[in-house]
C-alpha positions as CSV (number, residue, x, y, z in Angstrom):
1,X,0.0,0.0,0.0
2,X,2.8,2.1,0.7
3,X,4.4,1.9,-2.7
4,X,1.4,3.0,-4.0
5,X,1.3,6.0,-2.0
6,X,4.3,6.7,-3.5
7,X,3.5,6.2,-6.8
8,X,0.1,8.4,-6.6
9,X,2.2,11.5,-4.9
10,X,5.1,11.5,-7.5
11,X,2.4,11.4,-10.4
12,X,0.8,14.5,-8.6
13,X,3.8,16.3,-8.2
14,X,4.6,15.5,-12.0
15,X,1.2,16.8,-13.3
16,X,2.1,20.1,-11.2
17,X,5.6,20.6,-12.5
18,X,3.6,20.2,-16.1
19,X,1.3,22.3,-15.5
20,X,3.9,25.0,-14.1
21,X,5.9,24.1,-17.2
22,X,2.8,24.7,-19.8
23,X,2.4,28.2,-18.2
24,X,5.8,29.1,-18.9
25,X,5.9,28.0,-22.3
26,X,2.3,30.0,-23.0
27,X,4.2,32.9,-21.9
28,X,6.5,32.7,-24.8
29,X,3.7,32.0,-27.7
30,X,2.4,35.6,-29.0
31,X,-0.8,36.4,-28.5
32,X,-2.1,37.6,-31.4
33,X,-0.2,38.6,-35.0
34,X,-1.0,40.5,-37.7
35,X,0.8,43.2,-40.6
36,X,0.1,46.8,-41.6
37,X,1.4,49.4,-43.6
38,X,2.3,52.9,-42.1
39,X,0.9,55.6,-42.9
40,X,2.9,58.8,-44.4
41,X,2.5,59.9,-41.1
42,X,4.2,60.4,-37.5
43,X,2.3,58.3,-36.0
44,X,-0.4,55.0,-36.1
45,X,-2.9,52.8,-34.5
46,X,-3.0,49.3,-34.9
47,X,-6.3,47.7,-33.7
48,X,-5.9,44.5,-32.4
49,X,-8.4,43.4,-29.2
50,X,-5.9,41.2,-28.2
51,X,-3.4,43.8,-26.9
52,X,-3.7,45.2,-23.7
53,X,-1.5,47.8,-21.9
54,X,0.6,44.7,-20.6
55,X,1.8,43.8,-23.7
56,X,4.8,43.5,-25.8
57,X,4.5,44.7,-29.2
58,X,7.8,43.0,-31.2
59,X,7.8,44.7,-35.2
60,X,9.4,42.9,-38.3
61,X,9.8,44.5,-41.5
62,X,8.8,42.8,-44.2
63,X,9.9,44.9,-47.1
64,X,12.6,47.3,-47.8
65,X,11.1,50.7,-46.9
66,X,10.0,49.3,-43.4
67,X,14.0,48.0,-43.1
68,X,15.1,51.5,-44.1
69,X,12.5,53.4,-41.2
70,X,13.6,51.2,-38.6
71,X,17.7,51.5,-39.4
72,X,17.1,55.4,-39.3
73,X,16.8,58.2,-36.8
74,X,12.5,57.5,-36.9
75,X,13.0,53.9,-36.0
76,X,9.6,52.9,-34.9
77,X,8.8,52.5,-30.8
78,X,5.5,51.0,-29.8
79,X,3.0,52.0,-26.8
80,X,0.7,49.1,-26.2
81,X,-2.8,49.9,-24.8
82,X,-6.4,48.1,-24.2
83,X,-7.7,47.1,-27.7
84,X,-4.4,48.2,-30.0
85,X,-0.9,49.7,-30.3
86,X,0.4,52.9,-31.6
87,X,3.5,53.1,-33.5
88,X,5.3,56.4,-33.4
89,X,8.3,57.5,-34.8
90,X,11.5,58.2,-32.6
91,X,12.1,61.3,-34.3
92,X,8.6,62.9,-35.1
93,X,8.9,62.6,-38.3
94,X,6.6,61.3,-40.9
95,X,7.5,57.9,-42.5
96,X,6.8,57.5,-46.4
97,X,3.8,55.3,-46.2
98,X,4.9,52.6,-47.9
99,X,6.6,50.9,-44.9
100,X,4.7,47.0,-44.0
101,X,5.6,45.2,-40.7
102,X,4.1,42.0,-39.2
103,X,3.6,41.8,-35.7
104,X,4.0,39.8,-32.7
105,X,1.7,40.5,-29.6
106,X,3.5,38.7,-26.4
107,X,1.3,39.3,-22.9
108,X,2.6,38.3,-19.7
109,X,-0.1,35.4,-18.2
């Protein structure tokens, strides 16, 4: 009887470490993805309900223009909120428009 004991607490702590282990991996899947084009602008919103002001926005460019923005003085910075992100420019400056990035939304669990 004793073994079995055993047996039944070292499953239970095993299904604990897993589940432990499945939250920590969930904290490194995005969220929520999706692309957009900026606008010859300063500034834009992104819509996206699954963003909230506790998450991290991470930017890819996907084309030449958006590799140019963000290796220039109005490299893109993010500002996550409730419902969608903004992208701004570092240096207030309009982009050309013609910029298109994919995006990663990471949330902390």
């Amino acid at each position: 009887m004793a073994d079995t004991d055993n047996i039944v607490t070292k499953l239970q702590q095993g299904n604990q470490l897993m589940g432990q282990l499945v939250n920590i991996v969930n904290g490194w899947m995005p969220r929520a993805f999706g692309a957009f084009t900026m606008s010859a602008a300063a500034s834009k919103s992104v819509t996206d309900a699954n963003c909230s002001s506790a998450s991290y926005v991470v930017l890819i460019p996907i084309n030449a223009a958006a590799g140019t923005l963000q290796g220039s003085a109005k490299c893109l910075y993010v500002t996550a909120a409730n419902g969608a992100f903004t992208v701004s420019t570092a240096s207030a400056a309009s982009a050309a428009g013609t910029e298109s990035f994919l995006y990663l939304i990471f949330t902390a669990i």
